[in-house]
TORMI-73214 format. One record per residue (C-alpha): x, z, y. Coordinates in steps of 0.02 Angstrom, whole numbers, padded with zeros to 5 digits, always signed. Example, Ala and Ser with C-alpha at 12.3 -4.5 7.8 and 13.67 -1.06 7.14 Angstrom:
// TORMI-73214
+00615+00390-00225;+00684+00357-00053;
//
This chain:
// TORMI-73214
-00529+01679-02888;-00675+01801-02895;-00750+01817-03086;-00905+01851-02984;-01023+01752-02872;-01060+01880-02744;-01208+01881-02623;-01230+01998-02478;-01385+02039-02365;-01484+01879-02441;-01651+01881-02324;-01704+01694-02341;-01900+01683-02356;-01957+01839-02411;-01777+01925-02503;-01784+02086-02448;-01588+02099-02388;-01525+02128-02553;-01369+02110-02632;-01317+02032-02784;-01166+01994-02888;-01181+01874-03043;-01032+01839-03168;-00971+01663-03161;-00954+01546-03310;-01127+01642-03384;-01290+01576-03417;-01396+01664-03276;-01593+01672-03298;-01678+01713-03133;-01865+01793-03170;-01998+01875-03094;-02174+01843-03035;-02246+01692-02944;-02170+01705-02751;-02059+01847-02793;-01926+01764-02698;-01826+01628-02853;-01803+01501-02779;-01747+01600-02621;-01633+01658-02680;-01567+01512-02824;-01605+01382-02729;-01614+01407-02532;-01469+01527-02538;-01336+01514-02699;-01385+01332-02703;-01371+01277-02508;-01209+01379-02472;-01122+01289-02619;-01175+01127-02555;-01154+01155-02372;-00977+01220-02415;-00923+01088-02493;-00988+00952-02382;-00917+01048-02224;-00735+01006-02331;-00790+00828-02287;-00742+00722-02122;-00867+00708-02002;-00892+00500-02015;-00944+00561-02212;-01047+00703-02160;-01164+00590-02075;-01200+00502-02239;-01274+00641-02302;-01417+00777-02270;-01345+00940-02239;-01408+01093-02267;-01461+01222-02176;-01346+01377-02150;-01461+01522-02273;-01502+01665-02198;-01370+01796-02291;-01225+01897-02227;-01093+01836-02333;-01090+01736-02511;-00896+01746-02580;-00827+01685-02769;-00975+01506-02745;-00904+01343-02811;-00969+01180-02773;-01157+01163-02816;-01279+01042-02914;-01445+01061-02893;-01572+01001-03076;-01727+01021-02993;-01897+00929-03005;-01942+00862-02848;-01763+00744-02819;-01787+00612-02935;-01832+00436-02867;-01998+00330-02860;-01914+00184-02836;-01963+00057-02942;-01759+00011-02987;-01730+00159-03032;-01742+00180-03255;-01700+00306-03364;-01532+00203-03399;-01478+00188-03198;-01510+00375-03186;-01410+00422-03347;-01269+00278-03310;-01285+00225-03475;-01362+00055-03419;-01196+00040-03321;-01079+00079-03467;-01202-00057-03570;-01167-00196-03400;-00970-00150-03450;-01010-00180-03637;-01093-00351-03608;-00968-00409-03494;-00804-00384-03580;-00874-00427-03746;-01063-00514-03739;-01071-00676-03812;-01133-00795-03692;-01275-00922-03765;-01344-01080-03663;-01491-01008-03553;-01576-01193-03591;-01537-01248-03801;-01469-01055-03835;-01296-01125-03927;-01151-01026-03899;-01047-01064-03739;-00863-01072-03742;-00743-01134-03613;-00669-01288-03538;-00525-01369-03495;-00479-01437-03326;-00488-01644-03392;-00665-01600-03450;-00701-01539-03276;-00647-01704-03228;-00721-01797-03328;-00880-01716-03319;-00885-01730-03115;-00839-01934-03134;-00991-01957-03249;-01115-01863-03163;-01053-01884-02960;-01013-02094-02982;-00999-02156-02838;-01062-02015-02726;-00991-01926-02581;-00940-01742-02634;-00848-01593-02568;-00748-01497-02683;-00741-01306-02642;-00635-01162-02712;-00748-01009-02709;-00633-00864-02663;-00763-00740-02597;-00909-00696-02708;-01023-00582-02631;-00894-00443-02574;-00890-00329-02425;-00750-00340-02320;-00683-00450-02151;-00570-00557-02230;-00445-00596-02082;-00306-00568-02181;-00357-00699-02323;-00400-00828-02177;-00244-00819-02104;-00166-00832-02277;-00279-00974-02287;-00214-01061-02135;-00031-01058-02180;-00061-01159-02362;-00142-01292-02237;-00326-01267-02295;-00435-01323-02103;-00617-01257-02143;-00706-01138-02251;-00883-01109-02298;-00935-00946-02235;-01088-00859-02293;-01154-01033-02330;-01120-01110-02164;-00927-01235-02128;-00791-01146-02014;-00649-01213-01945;-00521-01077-02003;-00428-01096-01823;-00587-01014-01758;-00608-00849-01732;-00701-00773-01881;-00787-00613-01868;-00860-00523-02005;-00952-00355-02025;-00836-00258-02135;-00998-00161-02205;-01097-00305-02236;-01061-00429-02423;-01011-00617-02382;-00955-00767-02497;-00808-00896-02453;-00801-01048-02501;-00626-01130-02469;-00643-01326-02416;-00512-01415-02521;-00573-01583-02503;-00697-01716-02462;-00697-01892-02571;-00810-02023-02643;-00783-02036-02819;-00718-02197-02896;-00583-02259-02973;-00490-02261-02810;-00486-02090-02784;-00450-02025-02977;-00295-01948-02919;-00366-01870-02775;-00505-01791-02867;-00375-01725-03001;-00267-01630-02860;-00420-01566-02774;-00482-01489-02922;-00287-01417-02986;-00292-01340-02810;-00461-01280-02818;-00450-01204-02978;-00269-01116-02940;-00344-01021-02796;-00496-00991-02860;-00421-00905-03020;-00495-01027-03140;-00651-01087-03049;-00730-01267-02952;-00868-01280-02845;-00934-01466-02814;-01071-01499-02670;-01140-01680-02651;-01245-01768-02509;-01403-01690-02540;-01324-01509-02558;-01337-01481-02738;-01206-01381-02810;-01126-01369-02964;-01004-01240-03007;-00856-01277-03156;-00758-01134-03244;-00615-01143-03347;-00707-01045-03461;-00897-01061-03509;-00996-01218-03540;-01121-01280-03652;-01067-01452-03726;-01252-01517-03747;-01338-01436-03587;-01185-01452-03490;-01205-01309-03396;-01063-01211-03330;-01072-01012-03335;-00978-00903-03227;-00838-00778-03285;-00955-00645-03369;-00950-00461-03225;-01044-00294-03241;-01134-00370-03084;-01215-00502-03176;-01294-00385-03267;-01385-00264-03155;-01554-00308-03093;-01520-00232-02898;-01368-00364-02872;-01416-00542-02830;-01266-00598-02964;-01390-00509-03105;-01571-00512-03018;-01701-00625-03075;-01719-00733-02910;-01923-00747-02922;-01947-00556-02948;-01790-00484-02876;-01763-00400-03017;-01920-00287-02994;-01993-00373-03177;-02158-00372-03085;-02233-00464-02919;-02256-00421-02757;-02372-00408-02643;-02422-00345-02469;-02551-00183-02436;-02669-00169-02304;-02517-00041-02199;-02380-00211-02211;-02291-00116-02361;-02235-00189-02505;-02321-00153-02652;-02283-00199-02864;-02440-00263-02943;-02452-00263-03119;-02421-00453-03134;-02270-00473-03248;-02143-00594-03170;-02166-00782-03271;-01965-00820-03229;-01901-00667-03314;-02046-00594-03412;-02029-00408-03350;-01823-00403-03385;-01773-00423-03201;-01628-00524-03237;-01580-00695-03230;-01587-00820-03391;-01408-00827-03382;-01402-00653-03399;-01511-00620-03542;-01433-00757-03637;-01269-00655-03657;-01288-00555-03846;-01196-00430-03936;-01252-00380-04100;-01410-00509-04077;-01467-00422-03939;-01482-00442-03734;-01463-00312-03627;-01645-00287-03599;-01673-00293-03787;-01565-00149-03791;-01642-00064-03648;-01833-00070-03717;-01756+00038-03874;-01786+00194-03891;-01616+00312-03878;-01654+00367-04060;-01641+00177-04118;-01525+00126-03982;-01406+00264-04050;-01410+00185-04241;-01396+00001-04166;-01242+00045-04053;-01170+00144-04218;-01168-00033-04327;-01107-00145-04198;-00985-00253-04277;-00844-00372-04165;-00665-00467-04201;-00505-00354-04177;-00463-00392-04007;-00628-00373-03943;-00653-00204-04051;-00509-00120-03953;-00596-00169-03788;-00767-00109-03852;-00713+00070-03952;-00699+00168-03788;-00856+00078-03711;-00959+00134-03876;-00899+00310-03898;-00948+00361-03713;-01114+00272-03709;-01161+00361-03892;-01096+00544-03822;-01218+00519-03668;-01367+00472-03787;-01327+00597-03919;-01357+00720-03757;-01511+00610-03726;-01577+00647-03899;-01523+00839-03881;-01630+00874-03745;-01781+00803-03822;-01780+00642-03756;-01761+00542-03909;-01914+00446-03887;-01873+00365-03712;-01803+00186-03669;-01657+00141-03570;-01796+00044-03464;-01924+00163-03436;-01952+00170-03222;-01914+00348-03181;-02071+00353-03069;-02188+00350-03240;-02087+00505-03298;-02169+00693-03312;-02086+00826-03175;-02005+00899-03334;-01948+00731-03409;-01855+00675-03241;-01755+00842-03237;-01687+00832-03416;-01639+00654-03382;-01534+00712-03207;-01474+00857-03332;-01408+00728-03459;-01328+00614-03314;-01219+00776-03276;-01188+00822-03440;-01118+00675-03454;-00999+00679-03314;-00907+00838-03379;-00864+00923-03212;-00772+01081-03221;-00776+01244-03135;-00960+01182-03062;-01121+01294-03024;-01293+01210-03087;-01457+01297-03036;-01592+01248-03136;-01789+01228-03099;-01875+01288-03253;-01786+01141-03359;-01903+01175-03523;-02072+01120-03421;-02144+00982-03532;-02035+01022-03707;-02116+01078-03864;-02052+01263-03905;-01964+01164-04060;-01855+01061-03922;-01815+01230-03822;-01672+01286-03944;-01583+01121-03921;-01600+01138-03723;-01526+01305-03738;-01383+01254-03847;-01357+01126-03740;-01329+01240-03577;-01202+01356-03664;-01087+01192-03689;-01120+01182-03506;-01064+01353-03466;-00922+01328-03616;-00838+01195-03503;-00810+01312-03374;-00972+01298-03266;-01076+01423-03204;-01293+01401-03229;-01396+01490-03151;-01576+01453-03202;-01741+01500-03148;-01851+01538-03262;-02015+01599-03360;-01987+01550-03516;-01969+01695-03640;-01838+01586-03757;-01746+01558-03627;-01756+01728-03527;-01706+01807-03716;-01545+01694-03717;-01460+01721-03540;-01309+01796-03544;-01386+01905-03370;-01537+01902-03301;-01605+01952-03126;-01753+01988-03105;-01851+01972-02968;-02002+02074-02876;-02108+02175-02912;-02264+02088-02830;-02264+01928-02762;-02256+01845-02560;-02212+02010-02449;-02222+02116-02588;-02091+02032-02677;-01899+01999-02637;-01833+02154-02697;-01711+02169-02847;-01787+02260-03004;-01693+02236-03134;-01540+02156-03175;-01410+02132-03338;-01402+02088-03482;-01584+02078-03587;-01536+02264-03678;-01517+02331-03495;-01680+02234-03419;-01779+02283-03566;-01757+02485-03534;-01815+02427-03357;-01980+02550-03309;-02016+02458-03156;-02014+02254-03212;-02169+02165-03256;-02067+02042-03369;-01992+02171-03471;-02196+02260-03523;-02205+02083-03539;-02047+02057-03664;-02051+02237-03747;-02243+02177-03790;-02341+02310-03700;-02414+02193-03602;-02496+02012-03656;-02612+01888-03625;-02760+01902-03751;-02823+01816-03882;-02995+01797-03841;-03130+01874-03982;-03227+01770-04011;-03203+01549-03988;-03348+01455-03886;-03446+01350-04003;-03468+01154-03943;-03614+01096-03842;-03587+00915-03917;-03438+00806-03928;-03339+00691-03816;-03257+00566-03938;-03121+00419-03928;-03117+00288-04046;-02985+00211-04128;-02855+00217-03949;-02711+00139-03982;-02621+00146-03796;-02423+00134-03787;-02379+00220-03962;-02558+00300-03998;-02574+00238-04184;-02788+00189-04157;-02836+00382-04165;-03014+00456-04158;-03004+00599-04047;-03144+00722-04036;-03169+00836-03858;-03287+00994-03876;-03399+00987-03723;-03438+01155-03651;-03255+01232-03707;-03050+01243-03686;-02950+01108-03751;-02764+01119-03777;-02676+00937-03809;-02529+00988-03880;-02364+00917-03974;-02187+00868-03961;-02113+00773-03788;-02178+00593-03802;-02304+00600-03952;-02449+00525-03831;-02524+00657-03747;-02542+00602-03579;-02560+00407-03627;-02726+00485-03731;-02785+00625-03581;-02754+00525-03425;-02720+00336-03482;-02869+00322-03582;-02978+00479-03549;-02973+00513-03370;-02969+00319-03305;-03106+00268-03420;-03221+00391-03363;-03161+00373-03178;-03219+00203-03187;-03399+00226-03269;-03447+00396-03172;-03337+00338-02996;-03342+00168-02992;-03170+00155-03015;-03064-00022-03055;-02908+00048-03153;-02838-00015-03310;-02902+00077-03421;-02778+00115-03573;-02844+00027-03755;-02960+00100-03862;-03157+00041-03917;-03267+00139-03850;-03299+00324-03776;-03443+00420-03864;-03533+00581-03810;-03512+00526-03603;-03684+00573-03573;-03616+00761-03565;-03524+00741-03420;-03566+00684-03250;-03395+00712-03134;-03216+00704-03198;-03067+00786-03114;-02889+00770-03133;-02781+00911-03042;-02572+00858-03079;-02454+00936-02986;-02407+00780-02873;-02390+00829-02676;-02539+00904-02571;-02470+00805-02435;-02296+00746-02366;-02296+00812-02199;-02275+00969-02131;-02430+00950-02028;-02510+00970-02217;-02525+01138-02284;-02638+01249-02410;-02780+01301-02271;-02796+01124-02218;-02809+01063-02393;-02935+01199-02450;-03036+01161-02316;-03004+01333-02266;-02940+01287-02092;-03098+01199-02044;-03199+01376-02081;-03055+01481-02005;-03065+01362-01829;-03269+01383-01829;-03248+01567-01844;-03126+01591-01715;-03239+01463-01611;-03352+01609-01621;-03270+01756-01559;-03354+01805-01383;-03180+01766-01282;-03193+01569-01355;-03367+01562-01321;-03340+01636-01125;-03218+01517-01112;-03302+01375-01194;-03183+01314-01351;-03249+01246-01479;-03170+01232-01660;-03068+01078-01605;-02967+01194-01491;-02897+01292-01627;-02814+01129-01726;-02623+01114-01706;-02665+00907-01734;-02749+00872-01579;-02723+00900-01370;-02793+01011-01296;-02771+01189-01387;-02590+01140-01461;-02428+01160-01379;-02393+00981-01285;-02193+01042-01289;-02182+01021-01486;-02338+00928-01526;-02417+01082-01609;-02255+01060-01738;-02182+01247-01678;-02003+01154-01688;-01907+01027-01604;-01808+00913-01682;-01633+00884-01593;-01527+00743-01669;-01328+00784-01697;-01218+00655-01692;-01118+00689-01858;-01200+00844-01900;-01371+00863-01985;-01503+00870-01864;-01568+01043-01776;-01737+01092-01783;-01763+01213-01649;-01889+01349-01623;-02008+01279-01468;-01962+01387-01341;-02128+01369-01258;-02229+01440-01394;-02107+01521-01479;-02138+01418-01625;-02360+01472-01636;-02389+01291-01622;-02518+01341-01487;-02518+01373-01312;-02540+01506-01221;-02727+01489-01201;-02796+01458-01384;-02674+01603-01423;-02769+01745-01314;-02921+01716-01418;-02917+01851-01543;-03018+01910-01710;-02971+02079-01775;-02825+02084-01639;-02752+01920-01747;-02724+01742-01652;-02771+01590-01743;-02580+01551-01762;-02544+01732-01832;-02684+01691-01971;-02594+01545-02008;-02437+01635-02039;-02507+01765-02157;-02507+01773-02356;-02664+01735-02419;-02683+01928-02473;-02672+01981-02317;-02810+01865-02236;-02928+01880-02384;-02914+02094-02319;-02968+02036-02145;-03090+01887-02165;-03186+01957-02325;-03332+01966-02206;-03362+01787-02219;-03432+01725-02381;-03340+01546-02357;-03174+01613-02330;-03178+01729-02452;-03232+01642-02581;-03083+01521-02542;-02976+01653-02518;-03033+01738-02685;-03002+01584-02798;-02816+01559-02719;-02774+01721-02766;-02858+01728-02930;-02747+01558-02972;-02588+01682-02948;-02561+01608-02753;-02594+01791-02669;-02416+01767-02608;-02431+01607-02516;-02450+01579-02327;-02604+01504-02263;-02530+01386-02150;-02355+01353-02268;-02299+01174-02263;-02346+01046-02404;-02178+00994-02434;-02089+01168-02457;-02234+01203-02618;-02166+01177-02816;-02269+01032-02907;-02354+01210-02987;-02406+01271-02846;-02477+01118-02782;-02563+01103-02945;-02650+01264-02923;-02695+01244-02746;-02790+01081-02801;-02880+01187-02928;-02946+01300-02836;-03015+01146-02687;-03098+01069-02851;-03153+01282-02886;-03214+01295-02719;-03343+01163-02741;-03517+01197-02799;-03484+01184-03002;-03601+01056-03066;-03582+01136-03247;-03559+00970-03329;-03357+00918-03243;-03233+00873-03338;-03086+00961-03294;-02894+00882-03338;-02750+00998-03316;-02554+00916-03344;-02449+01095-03375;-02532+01216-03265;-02426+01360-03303;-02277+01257-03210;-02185+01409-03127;-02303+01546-03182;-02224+01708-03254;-02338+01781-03408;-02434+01899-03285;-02503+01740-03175;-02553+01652-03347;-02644+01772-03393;-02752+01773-03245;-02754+01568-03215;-02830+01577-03391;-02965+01693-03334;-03017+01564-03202;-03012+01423-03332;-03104+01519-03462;-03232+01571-03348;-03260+01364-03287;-03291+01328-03482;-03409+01480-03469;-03521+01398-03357;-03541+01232-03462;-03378+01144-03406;-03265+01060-03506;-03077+01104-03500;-02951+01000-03551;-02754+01039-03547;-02591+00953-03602;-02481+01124-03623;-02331+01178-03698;-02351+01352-03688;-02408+01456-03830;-02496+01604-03726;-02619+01456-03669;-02621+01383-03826;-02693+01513-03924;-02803+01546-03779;-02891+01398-03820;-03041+01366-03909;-02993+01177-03998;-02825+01103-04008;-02782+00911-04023;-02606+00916-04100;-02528+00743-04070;-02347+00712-04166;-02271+00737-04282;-02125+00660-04180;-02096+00576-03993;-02113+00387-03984;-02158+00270-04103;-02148+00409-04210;-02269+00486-04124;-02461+00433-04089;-02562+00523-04233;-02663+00690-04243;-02569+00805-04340;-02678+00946-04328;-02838+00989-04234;-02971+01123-04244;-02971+01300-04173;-02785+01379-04152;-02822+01481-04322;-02851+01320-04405;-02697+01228-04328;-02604+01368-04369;-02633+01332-04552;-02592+01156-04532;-02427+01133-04651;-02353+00968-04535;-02393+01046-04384;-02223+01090-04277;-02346+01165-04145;-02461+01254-04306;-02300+01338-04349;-02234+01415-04191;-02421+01475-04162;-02426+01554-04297;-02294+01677-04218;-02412+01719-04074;-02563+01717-04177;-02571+01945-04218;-02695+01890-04401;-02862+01923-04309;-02995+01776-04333;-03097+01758-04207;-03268+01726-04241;-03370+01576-04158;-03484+01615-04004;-03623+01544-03928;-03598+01458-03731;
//
C-alpha cells in the first residue's frame, strides 16, 4: 500500500487544481486563511472519496440506507482508506440522544445492570429473588379462584422477524392458536408478518376455570408453559388483566413478578425500558401551532425526568440506578465505577464490563470533558463539546488503518485542555490511523507532524498551495500568512490604552446549574471576555441568566430565566443581542444576501436599470422565490433533483437556465454588463468593487468583509456555511443596523474558523462597537481576543461542580497576576510586559 495519501488535480470549490501528497499514519494540520479552500479540500475531497469508496464496496439494497456522496471534483486520489468524518454540524438534536448514547457508554452501563443489577420491588423496594414453579401455582389459585383464565407461554417478545418457521414448529407439538401482536390466531391460518417490523407471540397453552377440579390441569399448563417459554407464564383472566410469572424474580410481600433482567429494559428508546407516560423523553409533550411535536419543560410525574420505567430504576448496583449513574459527572462516575464491589461469580461477569466502560471515560476526562453527565441531551451541547464527544465514541472503538478529518476539534477548550487533546490524537495516529485536521490553532498547528497550508487570500484568491511540511519547512515559508504569523512578525495588538467603564451591569448572587451564587460585574461602554475552563459556567451565566433576563424586561420576552436575585445597572442598556453560530437558515433558498437584507437592495437597484424600467419589472421580478422572473423548470432552485433507485439522488444542472435560477427575461437586464444571477454568484469582494456606488450596499458589503467574509458568495447556500461563518454573517445584519449606542452585544466563540489574520480584523469591528458606547460581551477561548479585551470574568477553577466561581476578573494585566487563574497564567505568555493605561470612552 501507498505510505502516501495522494491527491491529483483537486478543483472542488475554489482549489486551484493542485496536487498534494500527505504521509499516512501522521498527524496532518490543514491551515490557511478564512475561505482559502480547507475544508475543500479535507472535507469535500479527502473526506468524500474515502467515504464514497467505501460505501460503493457495499451492495446496492445497503447503499440505499445511506446518503452518498457526491463524486469530488479531482483527477485522481490513490493510497485513501476508509474515512470518518469529526465535524461540528453531524451531531443530533434529538431529544434521545445523551452524551452516554453517543459515547456507548450508556449501552455498556444497560449490559452492566442487566447481568449483574440487583433487582428491588418497584412498590416496598425489598430485594427480589426468584420463584419456584409450586409458588407460581399457588400464587395463581389464590389470586384467580374461581375465575376463567388463559394461560399463555410468551415466546416472542418484541422481536423482528416472520416467524413461519416457529409456527409451524408450533403446530407439530399440537399447540391450535397463538396470540399475535395482541390479537388470537388459529396457527392453521396463514400468518403473515412483516419481517422488518417487531411483534410479540403469545403461545395459547390452555383455557380453565380454576378450582379444585382442575388442579392438575393448571399444573401441566403451567410445566408446558414454562418449558417453552424458557422459564416464563403469562396468565390473562376475563376482564383482560394480565399477569406475567418468572421462574426467577418476585417480591414475596408485593407479589409482583419481574421479568428476566435484558439490556433492553434498560434503554429509554425501547418500550421494554421506556417510561410508558413520557416515552422515555423524561419530559411531556405537546403539540405546536405547525402539528409537530414539541418537549415542554414539564418533567414527567411517572418517571420524574429518568425516562424509564419503575421497574427499571429499581434494579441497583453499588446503591445506584442507572439514571443515578447517568446524572454523575464522568469525573465522579469514573471513582464510583472504580469501588464497585460484587460476589465472585458475578465479579467475573462484571471485570470486562468495568474495564471498557472506565477506558471510554478516562478518554472522556482526557479530552476535557470531565465535567459532563452520562445524561446530558446532546442538543444542549456547545459545537465544540458535541465534536469531542463523537471524537471519544471513536476513540473508543479502536479502528485501525482509518483516516479521521477533523473540524477545528479545540473550539470551546481552555488552552490548559489543548495539550491533552493533542496527546490524545497521536494515540490516534499511534494505532495506525491517519488525522488530518483542520485547523487555526497555533498549539495545534506547532504539533502536526505536516502541515499544508492553504492560500494565500481567501474565496478566488485562495485555493492554491503555499506551503507545505513539516513546521521547520513552513516556517522558512516567504509567501504564508500563518508562518509571519508563527515566526511572530505579524500579531494582533494589544491595544494601548483599556476603555474605562461608563457604569456597571451587575448580577447578584446567580446560582444557575453549578454557578456557586456569584456577583458578576459587566463594564458598560467596553469589551468583555468570559473566560475559563470547559464547563465552569460561562454560558449558564452569559446566555442563561444574562441574555434571557434582559430579553424578557427590554423584549417582552417569556423565557425561563436562569436563578439569580436581581440584575443591577439595566438602565444602561436599551437592546440586547445574541449572535451564536446556529444556522442562518436550513434551506438552500436561504443564503448570506437574503439574510443581510442585501438582496432586497440588490433587486431595487436592478429594478432601476433603464432596460427593467422599459420593460416594466419591478424588484419582485428579480427574486428566485416567486413566479414570474424565476425559472418555472427548477422553481428558481438552478437544479433538479432526480431520484435513483439505489443510488443517492442526482441533482442536475436545469438545463433551461443553465442553473441562473432565472429565465431568460430577468437575465437580459443588466448593471455594469452583470445579470442579477451573476451578482449572486460573486464573492462579496468582487460585488462590493462594482456596487460601491450605492451607500446601502456598500455599507453591507463593507461590514461582511471587514468580519473576514470577503471570500464568500453573495448568493451561497445557508446550509453549505460553518457555525463561524454563520456567526459572523449575523454580526454584521445586527452591524448593519443603525447602532443605538446603548446594545448589548453577546458573542459565543466568534473566532470559530478564523486564522490569526481574520481575528485581528473581527476585533477591529468589535472594538470599534464598544467605541461608540456599546457593550461587548464574549465567551472566548482564545488568547489573541483575550488580551484584546478590556475586563475579563474568569469563571473556574475547574468544569462542573467544580466549577461556578470567579477566579479572576479585572483588566487582562490584572488577571494575569491572578495566582489560581489557569487562564491568568497562559495570558501571561501573550501578555509582551506593557501596561496599558486606562482611557476615556
Amino acid at each position: 500500500m501507498l505510505d502516501e495519501i495522494r491527491i491529483k488535480g483537486a478543483a472542488q470549490h475554489n482549489l486551484k487544481r493542485i496536487d498534494v501528497a500527505l504521509p499516512r499514519n501522521k498527524l496532518i494540520v490543514v491551515t490557511g486563511p478564512s475561505g482559502s479552500g480547507k475544508s475543500s479540500l479535507a472535507f469535500d475531497t479527502i473526506f468524500a472519496e474515502g467515504q464514497r469508496r467505501y460505501i460503493e464496496c457495499l451492495s446496492a439494497y445497503a447503499r440505499q440506507f445511506i446518503d452518498q456522496m457526491e463524486k469530488p471534483e479531482v483527477e485522481s486520489v490513490e493510497g485513501i482508506s476508509p474515512s470518518i468524518s469529526i465535524d461540528q454540524k453531524t451531531i443530533s438534536t434529538n431529544p434521545r440522544s445523551t452524551v452516554g448514547t453517543t459515547t456507548e457508554v450508556y449501552d455498556l452501563f444497560r449490559l452492566l445492570f442487566a447481568r449483574v443489577g440487583t433487582p428491588h420491588c418497584p412498590s416496598c423496594g425489598r430485594v427480589v429473588s426468584s420463584q419456584t414453579p409450586d409458588e407460581i401455582l399457588k400464587r395463581i389459585a389464590t389470586d384467580a379462584a374461581g375465575a376463567k383464565i388463559r394461560v399463555l407461554a410468551p415466546v416472542v417478545k418484541g422481536r423482528k422477524g416472520e416467524y413461519q418457521r416457529l409456527f409451524e414448529r408450533l403446530r407439530k407439538k399440537g399447540f391450535l392458536r397463538a396470540r399475535v401482536n395482541g390479537v388470537l390466531r388459529d396457527l392453521e391460518d396463514d400468518i403473515p408478518l412483516d419481517k422488518n417490523r417487531k411483534h410479540t407471540i403469545d403461545v395459547l397453552v390452555d383455557t380453565l376455570k380454576v378450582g379444585p377440579d382442575a388442579e392438575r390441569r393448571l399444573r401441566d399448563a403451567v410445566a408446558r408453559a414454562l418449558d417453552i417459554a424458557e422459564g416464563e407464564v403469562l396468565v390473562v383472566d376475563e376482564s383482560g388483566r394480565e399477569r406475567f410469572f418468572s421462574l426467577t424474580l418476585l417480591c414475596p410481600y408485593c407479589e409482583v413478578s419481574l421479568a428476566e433482567l435484558e439490556p433492553r429494559n434498560f434503554s429509554f428508546n425501547s418500550p421494554y425500558g421506556a417510561c410508558p407516560k413520557c416515552h422515555g423523553l423524561g419530559h411531556m409533550t405537546t403539540h405546536n401551532e405547525w402539528g409537530e411535536i414539541e418537549l415542554t419543560d414539564d418533567v414527567c410525574p411517572d418517571c420524574g425526568g429518568a425516562r424509564l420505567r419503575k421497574e427499571s430504576l429499581s434494579v441497583r448496583v453499588g446503591g445506584r440506578n442507572i439514571h443515578e449513574m447517568g446524572e454523575l459527572p464522568v469525573r465522579d462516575l469514573l471513582a464510583a465505577t472504580a469501588s464497585l464491589e460484587f460476589p465472585p461469580a458475578a465479579a467475573l461477569v462484571a471485570a470486562k464490563i468495568l474495564k471498557e466502560i472506565a477506558s471510554r471515560l478516562a478518554v472522556m476526562e482526557e479530552l476535557g470533558m470531565s465535567y459532563l453527565q452520562l445524561n446530558r441531551t446532546t442538543s444542549s451541547l456547545s459545537g465544540g463539546e458535541a465534536q469531542r464527544v463523537r471524537l471519544a465514541a471513536q476513540v473508543g472503538g479502536r479502528l485501525r488503518g482509518v483516516l479521521y478529518v477533523l473540524d477545528e476539534p479545540t473550539i470551546g477548550l481552555h488552552q490548559r485542555d489543548n495539550g491533552r487533546l493533542i496527546s490524545l490524537l497521536r494515540s490516534l495516529r499511534d494505532e495506525g490511523n491517519s488525522i488530518v485536521v483542520v485547523e487555526h490553532d497555533e498549539q495545534t498547528i506547532r504539533s502536526a507532524d505536516y502541515i499544508l497550508d492553504l492560500g494565500p487570500g481567501a474565496g478566488e484568491t485562495g485555493g492554491f498551495k503555499v506551503a507545505e511540511g513539516p513546521l521547520a519547512a513552513v516556517l522558512e515559508s516567504p509567501d504564508s500568512l500563518t508562518a509571519q504569523y508563527l515566526r511572530g512578525e505579524k500579531t494582533v495588538p494589544v491595544p494601548t490604552a483599556r476603555r474605562k467603564p461608563a457604569g456597571w451591569l451587575v448580577i447578584r448572587k446567580a446560582r444557575e446549574h453549578n454557578l456557586k451564587g456569584i456577583d458578576a460585574r459587566i463594564p458598560l461602554a467596553a469589551m468583555t471576555a468570559v473566560t475559563g475552563v470547559s464547563g465552569s459556567g460561562k454560558s449558564t451565566l452569559v446566555y442563561d441568566i444574562l441574555f434571557k433576563a434582559l430579553e424578557n424586561r427590554l423584549h417582552k420576552a417569556r423565557q425561563r430565566v436562569g436563578a439569580h436575585d436581581r440584575m443591577e445597572g439595566v438602565d444602561g442598556i436599551d437592546k440586547v443581542v445574541a449572535v451564536d453560530q446556529k444556522p442562518i437558515g436550513r434551506t438552500p433558498r436561504s443564503n448570506p444576501a437574503t439574510y443581510t437584507g442585501l438582496f432586497t437592495a440588490l433587486r431595487d437597484l436592478m429594478a432601476r436599470t433603464p432596460e427593467a424600467r422599459m420593460r416594466g419589472y419591478s424588484s419582485g421580478r428579480f427574486s428566485f422565490n416567486v413566479a414570474g422572473g424565476r425559472c418555472e423548470e427548477c422553481e428558481g432552485a438552478g437544479v433538479k433533483r432526480i431520484e435513483m433507485h439505489f443510488l443517492p439522488d442526482v441533482f442536475v444542472t436545469c438545463d433551461r437556465c443553465g442553473g441562473k435560477r432565472y429565465n431568460k427575461e430577468t437575465l437580459a437586464v443588466a448593471y455594469k454588463g452583470k445579470s442579477i444571477a451573476d451578482y449572486l454568484g460573486m464573492t462579496v469582494d468582487d460585488a462590493y468593487e462594482l456596487l460601491k456606488a450605492y451607500p446601502q450596499l456598500k455599507r453591507k458589503l463593507a461590514t461582511l468583509k471587514r468580519v473576514g467574509l470577503g471570500y464568500i458568495r453573495l448568493g451561497q447556500p445557508a446550509p453549505t456555511l460553518s457555525g463561524g461563518e454563520a456567526q459572523r454573517i449575523k454580526l454584521t445584519k445586527e452591524l448593519g443596523r443603525r447602532a443605538t449606542g446603548r446594545t448589548l452585544y453577546l458573542l459565543d466563540e466568534p473566532t470559530t474558523g478564523l486564522h490569526f489574520d481574520d481575528v485581528r480584523k473581527l476585533l477591529e469591528v468589535l472594538s470599534e462597537l464598544a467605541s461608540l458606547g456599546n457593550t461587548v460581551v464574549i465567551i472566548e477561548h482564545n488568547l489573541e481576543v483575550i488580551k484584546y479585551c478590556d475586563y475579563i470574568i474568569d469563571l473556574g477553577p475547574e468544569g462542573g461542580e467544580e466549577g461556578g466561581r470567579i477566579v479572576a476578573q479585572g483588566t487582562p494585566e490584572e488577571v494575569a497576576a491572578s495566582p489560581g487563574s489557569h487562564t491568568g497564567a497562559y495570558l501571561r505568555k501573550v501578555l509582551d510586559g506593557r501596561r496599558p493605561a486606562r482611557k476615556d470612552g
